[in-house]
Each structure stands twice: as structure tokens, then as C-alpha cells.
Backbone as a ProteinNet text record, in pm:
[ID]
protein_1_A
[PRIMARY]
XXXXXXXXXXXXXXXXXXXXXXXXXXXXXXXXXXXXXXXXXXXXXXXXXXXXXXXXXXXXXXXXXXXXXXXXXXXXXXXXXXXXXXXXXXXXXXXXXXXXXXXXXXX
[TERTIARY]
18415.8	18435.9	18551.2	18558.8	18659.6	18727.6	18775.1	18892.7	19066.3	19063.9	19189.5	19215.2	19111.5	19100.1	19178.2	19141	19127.2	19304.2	19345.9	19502	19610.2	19557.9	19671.6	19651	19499.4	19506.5	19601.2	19655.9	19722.9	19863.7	19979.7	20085	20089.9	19950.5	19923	19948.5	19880.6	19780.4	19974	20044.5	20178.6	20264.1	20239.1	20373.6	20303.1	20214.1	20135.3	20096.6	20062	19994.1	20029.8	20158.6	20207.3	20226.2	20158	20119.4	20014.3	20074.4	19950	19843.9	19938.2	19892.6	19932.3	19824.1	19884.5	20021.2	20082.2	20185.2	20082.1	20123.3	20063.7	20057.6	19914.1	19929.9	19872.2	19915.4	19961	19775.2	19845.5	19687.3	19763	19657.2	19672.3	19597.9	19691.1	19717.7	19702.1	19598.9	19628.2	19691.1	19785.5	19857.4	19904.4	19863.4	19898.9	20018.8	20118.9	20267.8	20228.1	20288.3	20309.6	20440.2	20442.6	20572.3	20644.7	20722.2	20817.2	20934.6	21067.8	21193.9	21175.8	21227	21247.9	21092.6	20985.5	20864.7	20880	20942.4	20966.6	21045.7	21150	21221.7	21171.5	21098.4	20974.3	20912.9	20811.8	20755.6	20820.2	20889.8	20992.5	21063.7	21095.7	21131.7	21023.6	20917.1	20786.1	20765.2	20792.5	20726.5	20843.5	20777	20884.1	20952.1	21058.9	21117.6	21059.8	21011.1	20860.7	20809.1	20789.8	20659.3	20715.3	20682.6	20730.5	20659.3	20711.8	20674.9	20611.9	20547.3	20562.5	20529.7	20482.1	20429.8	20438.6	20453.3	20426.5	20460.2	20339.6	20333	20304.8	20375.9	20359.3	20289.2	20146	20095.6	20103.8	20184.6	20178.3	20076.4	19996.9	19853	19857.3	19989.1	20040.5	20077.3	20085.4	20187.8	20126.5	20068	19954.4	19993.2	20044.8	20069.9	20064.7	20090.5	20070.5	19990.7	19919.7	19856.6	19956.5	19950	20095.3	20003.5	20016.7	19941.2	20043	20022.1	20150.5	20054.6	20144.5	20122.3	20195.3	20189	20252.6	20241.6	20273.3	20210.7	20265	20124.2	20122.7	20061.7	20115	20012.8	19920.8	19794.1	19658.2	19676.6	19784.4	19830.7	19882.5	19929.4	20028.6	19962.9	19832.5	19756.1	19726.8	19716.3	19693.3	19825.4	19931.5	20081.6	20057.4	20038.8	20070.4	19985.2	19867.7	19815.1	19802.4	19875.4	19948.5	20068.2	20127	20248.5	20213.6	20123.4	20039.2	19972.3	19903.3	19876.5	19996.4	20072.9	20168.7	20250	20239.9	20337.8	20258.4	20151.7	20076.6	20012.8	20069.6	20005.4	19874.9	19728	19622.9	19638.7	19582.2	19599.8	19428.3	19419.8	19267.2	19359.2	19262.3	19345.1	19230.3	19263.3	19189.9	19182	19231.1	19211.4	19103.1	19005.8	18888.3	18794.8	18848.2	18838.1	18780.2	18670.4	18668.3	18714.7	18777.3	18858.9	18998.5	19017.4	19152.3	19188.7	19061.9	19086	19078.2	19049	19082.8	19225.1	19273.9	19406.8	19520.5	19459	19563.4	19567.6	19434.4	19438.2	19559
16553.4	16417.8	16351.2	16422.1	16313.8	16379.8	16473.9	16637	16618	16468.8	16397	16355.2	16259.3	16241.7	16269	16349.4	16394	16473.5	16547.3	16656.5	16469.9	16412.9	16310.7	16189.5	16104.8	15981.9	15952.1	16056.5	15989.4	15989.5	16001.6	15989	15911.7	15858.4	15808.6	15662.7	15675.8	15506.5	15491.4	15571	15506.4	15435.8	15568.6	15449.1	15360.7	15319.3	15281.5	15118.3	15142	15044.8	14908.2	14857.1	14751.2	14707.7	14811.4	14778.9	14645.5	14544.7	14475.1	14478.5	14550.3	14632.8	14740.7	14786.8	14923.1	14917.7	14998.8	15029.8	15013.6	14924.4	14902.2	15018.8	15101.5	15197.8	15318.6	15341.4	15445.5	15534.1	15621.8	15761	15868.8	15892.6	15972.6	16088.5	16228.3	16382.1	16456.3	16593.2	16656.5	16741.5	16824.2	16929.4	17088.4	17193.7	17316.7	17370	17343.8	17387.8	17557.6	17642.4	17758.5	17774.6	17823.4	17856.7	17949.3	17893.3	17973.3	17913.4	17952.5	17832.1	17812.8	17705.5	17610.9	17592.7	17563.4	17466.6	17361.7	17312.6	17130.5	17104.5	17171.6	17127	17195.3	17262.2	17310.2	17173.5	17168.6	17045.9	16868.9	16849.7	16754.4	16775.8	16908.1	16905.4	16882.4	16892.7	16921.7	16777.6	16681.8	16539.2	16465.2	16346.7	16262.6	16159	16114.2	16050.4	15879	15890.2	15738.2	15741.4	15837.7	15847.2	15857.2	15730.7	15709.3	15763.1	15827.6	15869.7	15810.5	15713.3	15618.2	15689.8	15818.7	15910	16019.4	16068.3	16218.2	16276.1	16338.5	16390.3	16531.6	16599.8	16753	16823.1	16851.6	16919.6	17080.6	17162.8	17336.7	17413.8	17440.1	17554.7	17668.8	17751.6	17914	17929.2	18076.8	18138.2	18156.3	18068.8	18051.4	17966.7	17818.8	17734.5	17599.3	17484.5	17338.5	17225.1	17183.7	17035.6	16979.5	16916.3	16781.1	16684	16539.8	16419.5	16360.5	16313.5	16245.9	16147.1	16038.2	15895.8	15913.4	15845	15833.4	15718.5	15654	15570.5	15625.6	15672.7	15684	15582	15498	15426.6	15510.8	15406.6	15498	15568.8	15540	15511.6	15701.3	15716.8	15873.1	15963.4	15903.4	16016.5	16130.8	16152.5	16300.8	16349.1	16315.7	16362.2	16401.2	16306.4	16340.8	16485.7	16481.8	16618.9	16727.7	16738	16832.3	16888.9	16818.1	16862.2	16912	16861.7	16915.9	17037.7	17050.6	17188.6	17316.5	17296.2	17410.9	17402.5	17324.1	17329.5	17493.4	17474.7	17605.3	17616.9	17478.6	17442.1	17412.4	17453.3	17376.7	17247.9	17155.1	17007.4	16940.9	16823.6	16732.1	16600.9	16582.9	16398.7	16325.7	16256.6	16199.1	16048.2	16025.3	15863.3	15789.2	15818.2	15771.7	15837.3	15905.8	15959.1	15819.1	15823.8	15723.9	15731.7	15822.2	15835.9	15803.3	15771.7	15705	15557.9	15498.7	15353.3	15334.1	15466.5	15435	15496	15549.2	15630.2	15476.6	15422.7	15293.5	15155.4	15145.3	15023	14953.8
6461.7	6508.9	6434.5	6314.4	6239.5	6208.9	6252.4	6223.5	6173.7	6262.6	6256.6	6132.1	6051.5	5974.7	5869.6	5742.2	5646.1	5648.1	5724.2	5728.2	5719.3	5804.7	5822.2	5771.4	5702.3	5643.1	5569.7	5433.6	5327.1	5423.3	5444.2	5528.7	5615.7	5734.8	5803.5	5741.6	5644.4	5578.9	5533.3	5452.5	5364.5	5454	5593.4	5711.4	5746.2	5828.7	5934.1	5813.5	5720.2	5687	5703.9	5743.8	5769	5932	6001	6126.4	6160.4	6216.9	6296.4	6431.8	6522.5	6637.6	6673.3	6753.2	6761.5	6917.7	6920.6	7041.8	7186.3	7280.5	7412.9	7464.5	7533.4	7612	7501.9	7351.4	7278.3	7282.2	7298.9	7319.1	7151.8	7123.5	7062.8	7056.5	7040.1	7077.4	6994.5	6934.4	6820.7	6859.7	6917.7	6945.5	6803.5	6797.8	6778.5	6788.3	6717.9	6748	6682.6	6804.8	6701	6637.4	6536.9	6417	6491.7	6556.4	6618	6676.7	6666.3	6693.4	6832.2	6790.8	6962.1	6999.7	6890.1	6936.1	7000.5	6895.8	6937.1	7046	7054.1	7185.8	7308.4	7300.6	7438.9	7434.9	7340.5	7340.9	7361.7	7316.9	7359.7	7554.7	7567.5	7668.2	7772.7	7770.3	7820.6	7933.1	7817.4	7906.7	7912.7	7989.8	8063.3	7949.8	7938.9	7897.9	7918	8018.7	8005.9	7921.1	7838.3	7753.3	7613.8	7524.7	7446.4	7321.5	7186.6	7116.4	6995.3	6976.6	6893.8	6753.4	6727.8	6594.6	6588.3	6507.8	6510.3	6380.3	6321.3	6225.6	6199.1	6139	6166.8	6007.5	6058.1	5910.1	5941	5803	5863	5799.2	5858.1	5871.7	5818.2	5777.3	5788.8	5845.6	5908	5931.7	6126.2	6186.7	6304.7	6379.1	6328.7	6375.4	6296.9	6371.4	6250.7	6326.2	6290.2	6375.3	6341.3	6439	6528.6	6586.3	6492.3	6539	6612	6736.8	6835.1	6876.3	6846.6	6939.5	7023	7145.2	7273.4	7367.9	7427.5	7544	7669.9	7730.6	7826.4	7911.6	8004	8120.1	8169.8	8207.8	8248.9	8365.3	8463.4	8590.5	8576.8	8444.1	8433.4	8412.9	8360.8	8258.7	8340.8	8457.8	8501.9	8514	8573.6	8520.9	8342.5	8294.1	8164.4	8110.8	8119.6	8074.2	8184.6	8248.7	8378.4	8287	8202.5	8163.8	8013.7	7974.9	7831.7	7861.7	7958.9	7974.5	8010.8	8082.9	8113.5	8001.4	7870.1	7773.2	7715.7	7714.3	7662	7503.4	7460.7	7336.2	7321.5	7254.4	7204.8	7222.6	7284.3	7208	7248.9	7201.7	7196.5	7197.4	7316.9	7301.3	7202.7	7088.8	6959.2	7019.8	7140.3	7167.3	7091.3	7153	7119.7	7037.5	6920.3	6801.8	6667.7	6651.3	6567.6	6439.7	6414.9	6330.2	6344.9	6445.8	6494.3	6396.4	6454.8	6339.9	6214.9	6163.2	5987.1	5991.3	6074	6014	6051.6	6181.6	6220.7	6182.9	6066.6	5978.9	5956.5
[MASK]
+++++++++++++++++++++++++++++++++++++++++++++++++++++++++++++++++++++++++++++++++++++++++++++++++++++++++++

């Protein structure tokens, strides 16, 4: 339940902490990058340029892959576009939206 948690609070809490709200729309994504070149720009290339990135934090796992915390806003209106395009990226991911661990990391 709280998986998010614990890899990303301390980094989370140093930027974030001077936040008063969070980004309109913003969902948040745990995504699985595997260690291999040209992750990110698969992943970057993946979604629409609507969809704004507002986070992303990359913790590395070994030699397997890295959890990748991504904020994003997506409108509710996209969201099946949006994880249409999360799935054929071919990456693992968990949308943490409603992760109650979400709100200690966005204090």
C-alpha cells in the first residue's frame, strides 16, 4: 500500500516541500524503466506532448531496472488514451494516484 513511500520520501519531501498545491489534473505513475539506452526517450516518446510532466524521479534497483515516480497531468477526459499509450510502452507501471502514500510524499 505504501510501496511509493519509503524509495522516494527523502528527495520527494527536499523538492516538493515548498509546494502549496498540487499541479491541476497531476496522477501519479510508478513506472519500471529497464537499464537499457534509449529508455527514456522510448518513454518520453511514448505520450502526448498534452501531458505534462510535472515529476519524475528515477531510483536504480540493479542491474533489472529502476522505479520511476512520474507526475503527470493527465485530464480525466484522456485517461484511457493515456494508459493505452502506457501499456504499448511495455514498461511495468501502477498508477499510485490514490496511493495513500501519495500525501505524505506531497506535503
Amino acid at each position: 500500500m505504501f510501496s511509493i513511500t519509503v524509495p522516494h520520501s527523502k528527495c520527494i519531501l527536499m523538492i516538493g516541500s515548498g509546494r502549496s498545491m498540487l499541479p491541476r489534473d497531476e496522477r501519479l505513475f510508478r513506472f519500471v524503466f529497464p537499464e537499457r539506452p534509449g529508455a527514456l526517450m522510448k518513454f518520453l516518446d511514448a505520450f502526448s506532448p498534452r501531458w505534462n510532466i510535472s515529476l519524475f524521479h528515477y531510483r536504480a534497483q540493479g542491474e533489472t531496472g529502476a522505479n520511476v515516480l512520474v507526475g503527470m497531468q493527465v485530464l480525466d477526459s484522456e485517461l484511457d488514451e493515456f494508459h493505452s499509450c502506457a501499456n504499448c510502452l511495455g514498461f511495468d507501471y501502477t498508477d499510485e494516484t490514490y496511493n495513500p502514500g501519495r500525501d505524505l510524499l506531497m506535503m
